[in-house]
N, CA, C and O atoms as a DFTB+ gen file, in Angstrom:
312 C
 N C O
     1  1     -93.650     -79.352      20.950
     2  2     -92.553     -79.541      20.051
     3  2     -92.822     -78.743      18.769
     4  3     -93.786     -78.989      18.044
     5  1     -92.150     -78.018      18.584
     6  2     -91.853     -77.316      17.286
     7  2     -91.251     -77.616      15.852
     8  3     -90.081     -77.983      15.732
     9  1     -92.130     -77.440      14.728
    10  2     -91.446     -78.536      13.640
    11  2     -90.630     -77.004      13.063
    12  3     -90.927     -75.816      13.189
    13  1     -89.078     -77.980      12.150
    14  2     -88.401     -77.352      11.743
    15  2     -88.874     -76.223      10.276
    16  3     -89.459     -76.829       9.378
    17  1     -88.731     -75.267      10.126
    18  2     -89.560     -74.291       8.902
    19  2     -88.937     -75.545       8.306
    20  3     -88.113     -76.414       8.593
    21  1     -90.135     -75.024       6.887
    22  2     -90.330     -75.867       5.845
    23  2     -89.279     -75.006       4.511
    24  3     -89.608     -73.988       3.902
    25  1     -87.951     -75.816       4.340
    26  2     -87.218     -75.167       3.108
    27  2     -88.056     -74.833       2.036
    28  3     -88.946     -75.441       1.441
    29  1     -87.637     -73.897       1.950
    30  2     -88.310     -73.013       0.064
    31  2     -87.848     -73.763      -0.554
    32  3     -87.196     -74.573       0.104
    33  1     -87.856     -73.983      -1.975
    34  2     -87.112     -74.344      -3.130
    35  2     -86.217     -73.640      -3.249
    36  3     -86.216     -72.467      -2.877
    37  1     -84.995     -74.403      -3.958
    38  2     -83.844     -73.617      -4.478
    39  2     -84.052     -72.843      -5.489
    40  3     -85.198     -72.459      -5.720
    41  1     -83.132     -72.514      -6.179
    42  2     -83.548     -71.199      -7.338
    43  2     -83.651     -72.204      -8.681
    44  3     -84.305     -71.999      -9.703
    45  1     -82.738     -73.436      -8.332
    46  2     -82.842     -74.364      -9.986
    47  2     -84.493     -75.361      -9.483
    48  3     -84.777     -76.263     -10.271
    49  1     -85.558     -75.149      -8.134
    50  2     -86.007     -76.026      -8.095
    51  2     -87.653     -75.764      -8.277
    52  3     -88.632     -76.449      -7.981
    53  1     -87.480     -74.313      -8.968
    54  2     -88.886     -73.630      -8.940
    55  2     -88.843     -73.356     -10.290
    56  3     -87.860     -73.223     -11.019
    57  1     -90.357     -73.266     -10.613
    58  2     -91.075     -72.911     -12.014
    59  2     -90.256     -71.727     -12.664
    60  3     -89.957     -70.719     -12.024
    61  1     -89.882     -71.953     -14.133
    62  2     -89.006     -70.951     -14.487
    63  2     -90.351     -69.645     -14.715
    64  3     -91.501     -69.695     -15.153
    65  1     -89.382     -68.421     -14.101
    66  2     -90.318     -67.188     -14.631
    67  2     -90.589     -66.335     -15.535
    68  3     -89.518     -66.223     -16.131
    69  1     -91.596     -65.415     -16.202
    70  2     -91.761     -65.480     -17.681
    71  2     -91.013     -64.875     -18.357
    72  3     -91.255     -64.788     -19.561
    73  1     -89.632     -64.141     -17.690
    74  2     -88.766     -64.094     -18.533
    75  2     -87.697     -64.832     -18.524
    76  3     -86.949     -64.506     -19.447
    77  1     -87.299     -65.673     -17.897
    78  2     -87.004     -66.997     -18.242
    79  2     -87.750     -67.780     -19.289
    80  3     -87.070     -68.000     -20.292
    81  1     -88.558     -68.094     -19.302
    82  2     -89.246     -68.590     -20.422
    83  2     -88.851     -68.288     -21.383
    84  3     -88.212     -68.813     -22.295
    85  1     -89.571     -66.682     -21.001
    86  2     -89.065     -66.102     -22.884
    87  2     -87.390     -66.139     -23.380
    88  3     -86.930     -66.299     -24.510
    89  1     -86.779     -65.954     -22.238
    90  2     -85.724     -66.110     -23.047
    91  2     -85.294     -67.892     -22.897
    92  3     -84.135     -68.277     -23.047
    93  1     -86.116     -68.558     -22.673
    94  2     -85.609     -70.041     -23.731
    95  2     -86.438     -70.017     -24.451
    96  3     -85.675     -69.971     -25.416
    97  1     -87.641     -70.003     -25.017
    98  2     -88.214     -69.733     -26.070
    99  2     -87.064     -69.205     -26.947
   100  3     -86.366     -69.917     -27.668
   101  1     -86.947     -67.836     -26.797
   102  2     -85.601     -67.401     -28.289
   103  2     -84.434     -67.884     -28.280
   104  3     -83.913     -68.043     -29.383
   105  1     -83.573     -68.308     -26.928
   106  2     -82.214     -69.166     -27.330
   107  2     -82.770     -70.012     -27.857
   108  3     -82.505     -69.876     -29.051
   109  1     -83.538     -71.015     -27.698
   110  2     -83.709     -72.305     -28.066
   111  2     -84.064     -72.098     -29.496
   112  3     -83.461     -72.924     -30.181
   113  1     -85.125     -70.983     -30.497
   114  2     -85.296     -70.943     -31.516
   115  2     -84.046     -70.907     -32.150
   116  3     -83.747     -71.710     -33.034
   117  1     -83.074     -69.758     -31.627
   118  2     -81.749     -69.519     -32.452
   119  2     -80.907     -70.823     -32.098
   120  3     -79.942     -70.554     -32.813
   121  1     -80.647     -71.765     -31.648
   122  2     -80.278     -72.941     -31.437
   123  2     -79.097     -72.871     -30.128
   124  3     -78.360     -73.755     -29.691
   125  1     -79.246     -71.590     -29.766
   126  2     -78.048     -71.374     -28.643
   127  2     -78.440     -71.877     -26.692
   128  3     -77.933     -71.347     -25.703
   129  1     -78.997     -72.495     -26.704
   130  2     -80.184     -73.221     -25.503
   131  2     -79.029     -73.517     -24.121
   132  3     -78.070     -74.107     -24.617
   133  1     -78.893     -73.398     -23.217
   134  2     -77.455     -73.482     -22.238
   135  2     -77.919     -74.987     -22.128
   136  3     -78.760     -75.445     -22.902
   137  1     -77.330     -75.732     -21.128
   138  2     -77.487     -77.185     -20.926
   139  2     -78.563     -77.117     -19.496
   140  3     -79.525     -77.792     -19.128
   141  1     -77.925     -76.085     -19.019
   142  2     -78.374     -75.753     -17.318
   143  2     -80.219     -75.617     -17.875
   144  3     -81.188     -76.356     -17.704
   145  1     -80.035     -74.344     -18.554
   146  2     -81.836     -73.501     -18.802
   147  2     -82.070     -74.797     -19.579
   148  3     -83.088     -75.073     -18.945
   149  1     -81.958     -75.811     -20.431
   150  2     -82.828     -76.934     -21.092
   151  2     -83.544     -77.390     -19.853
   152  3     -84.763     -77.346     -19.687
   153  1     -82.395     -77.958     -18.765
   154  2     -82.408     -78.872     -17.769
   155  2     -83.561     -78.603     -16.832
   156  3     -84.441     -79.416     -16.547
   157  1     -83.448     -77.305     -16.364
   158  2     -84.637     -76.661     -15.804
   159  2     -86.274     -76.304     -16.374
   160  3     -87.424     -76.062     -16.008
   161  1     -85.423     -76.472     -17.496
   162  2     -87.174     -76.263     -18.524
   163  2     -87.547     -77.551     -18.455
   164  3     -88.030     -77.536     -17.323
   165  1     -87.697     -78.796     -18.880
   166  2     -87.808     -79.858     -19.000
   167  2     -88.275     -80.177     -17.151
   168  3     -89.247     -80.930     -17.209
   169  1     -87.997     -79.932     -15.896
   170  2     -87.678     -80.487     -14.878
   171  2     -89.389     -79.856     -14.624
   172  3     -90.483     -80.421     -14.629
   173  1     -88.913     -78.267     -14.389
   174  2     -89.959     -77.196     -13.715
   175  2     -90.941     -76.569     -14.719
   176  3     -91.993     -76.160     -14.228
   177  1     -90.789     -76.443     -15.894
   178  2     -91.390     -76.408     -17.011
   179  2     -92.827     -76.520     -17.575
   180  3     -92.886     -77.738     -17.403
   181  1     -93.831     -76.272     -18.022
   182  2     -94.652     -76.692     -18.148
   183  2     -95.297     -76.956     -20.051
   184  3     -96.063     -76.081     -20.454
   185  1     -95.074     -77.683     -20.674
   186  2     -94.842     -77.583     -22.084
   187  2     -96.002     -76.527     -22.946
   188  3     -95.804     -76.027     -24.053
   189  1     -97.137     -76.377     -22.159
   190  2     -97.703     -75.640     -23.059
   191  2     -97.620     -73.963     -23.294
   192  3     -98.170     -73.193     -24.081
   193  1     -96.296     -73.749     -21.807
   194  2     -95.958     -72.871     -21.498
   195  2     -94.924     -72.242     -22.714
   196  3     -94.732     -71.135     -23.215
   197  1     -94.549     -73.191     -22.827
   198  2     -93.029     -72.923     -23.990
   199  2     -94.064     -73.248     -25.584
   200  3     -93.990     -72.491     -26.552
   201  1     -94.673     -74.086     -25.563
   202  2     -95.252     -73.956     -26.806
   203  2     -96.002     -72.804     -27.025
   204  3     -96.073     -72.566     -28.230
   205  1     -96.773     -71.743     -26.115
   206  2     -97.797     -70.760     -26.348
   207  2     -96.607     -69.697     -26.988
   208  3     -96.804     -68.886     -27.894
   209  1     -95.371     -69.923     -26.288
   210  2     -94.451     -68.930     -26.501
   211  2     -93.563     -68.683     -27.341
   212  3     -92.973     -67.632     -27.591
   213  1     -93.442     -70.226     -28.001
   214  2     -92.867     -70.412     -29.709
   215  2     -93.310     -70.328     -30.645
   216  3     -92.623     -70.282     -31.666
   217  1     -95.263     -70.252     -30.667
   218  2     -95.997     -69.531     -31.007
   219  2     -95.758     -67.813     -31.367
   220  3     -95.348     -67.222     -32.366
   221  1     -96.093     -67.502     -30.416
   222  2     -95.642     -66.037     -30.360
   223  2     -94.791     -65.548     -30.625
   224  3     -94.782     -64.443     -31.167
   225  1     -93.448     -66.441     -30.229
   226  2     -92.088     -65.696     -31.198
   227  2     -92.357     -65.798     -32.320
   228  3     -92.282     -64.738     -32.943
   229  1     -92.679     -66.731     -32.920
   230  2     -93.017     -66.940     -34.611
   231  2     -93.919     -66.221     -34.747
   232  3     -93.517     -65.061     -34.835
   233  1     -94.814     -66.295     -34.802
   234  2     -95.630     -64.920     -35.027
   235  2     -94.886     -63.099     -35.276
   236  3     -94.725     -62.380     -36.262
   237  1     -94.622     -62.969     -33.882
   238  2     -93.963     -61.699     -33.692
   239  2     -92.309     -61.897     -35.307
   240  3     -92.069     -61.197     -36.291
   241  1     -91.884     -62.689     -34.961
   242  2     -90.677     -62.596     -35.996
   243  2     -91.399     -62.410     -37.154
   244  3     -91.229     -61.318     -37.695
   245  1     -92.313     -63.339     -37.785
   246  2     -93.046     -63.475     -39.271
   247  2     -93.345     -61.489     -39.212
   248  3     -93.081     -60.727     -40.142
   249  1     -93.726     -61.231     -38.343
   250  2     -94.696     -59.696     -38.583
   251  2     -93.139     -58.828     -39.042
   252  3     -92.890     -58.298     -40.125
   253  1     -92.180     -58.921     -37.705
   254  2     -90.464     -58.002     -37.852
   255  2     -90.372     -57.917     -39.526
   256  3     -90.407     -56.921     -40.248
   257  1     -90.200     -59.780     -39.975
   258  2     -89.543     -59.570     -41.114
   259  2     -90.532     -59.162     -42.598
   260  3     -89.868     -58.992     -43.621
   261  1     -91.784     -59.039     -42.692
   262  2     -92.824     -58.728     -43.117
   263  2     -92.603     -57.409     -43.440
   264  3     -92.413     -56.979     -44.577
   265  1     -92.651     -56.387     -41.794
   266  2     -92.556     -54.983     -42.120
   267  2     -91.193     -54.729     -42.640
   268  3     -91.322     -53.881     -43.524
   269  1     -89.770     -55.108     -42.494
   270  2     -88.749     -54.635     -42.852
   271  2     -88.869     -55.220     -44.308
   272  3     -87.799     -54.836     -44.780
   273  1     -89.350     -55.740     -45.065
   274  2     -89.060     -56.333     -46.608
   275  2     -89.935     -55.357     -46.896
   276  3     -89.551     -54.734     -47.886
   277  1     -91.351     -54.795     -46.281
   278  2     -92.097     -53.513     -46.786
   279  2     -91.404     -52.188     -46.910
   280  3     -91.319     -51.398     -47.851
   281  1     -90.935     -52.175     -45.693
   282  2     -90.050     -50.961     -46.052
   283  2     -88.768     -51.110     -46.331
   284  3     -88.159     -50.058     -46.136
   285  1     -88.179     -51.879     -46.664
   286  2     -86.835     -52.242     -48.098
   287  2     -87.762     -51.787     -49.368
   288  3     -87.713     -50.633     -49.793
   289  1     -88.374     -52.510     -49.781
   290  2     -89.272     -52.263     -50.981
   291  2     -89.707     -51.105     -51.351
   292  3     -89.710     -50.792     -52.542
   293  1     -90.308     -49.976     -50.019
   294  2     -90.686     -48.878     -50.239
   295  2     -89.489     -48.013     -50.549
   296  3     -89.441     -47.321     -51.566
   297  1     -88.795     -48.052     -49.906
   298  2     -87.253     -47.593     -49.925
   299  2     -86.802     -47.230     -51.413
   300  3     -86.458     -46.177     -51.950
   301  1     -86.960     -48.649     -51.886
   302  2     -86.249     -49.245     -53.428
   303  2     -87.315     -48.395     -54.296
   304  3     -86.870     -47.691     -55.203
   305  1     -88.670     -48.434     -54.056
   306  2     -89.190     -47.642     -54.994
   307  2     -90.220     -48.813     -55.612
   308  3     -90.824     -48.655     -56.673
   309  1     -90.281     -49.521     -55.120
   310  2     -90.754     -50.953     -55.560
   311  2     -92.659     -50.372     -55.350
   312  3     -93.575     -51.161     -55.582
């Protein structure tokens, strides 16, 4: 007797991938988060996954707006 294949996961029932991540990491910073991508983060998710990565956006943003006020300033003559 032959057992029936074993179903894969669906696409909402697997670990989100890292660009999924990243992009809830930045909707979710800018407050624009879908209901669906929360739902799946929270389900398949792994929290230190999204925290290493809200990390890093903050980081990376702090550096963006850092260099552009340097070079506004240089600009200005400052």
């Amino acid at each position: 007797m032959t057992e029936p294949p074993a179903e894969q996961p669906g696409k909402d029932e697997r670990a989100p991938t890292l660009l999924q991540t990243a992009a809830s990491v930045v909707s979710a910073a800018f407050g624009v988060q879908s209901e669906k991508n929360r739902e799946r983060d929270f389900k398949h998710g792994k929290a230190s996954t999204f925290i290493i990565g809200g990390i890093v956006f903050t980081l990376l943003l702090i550096a963006v707006l850092y260099f552009a006020v340097r070079l506004s300033l240089k600009a200005a003559g400052v």
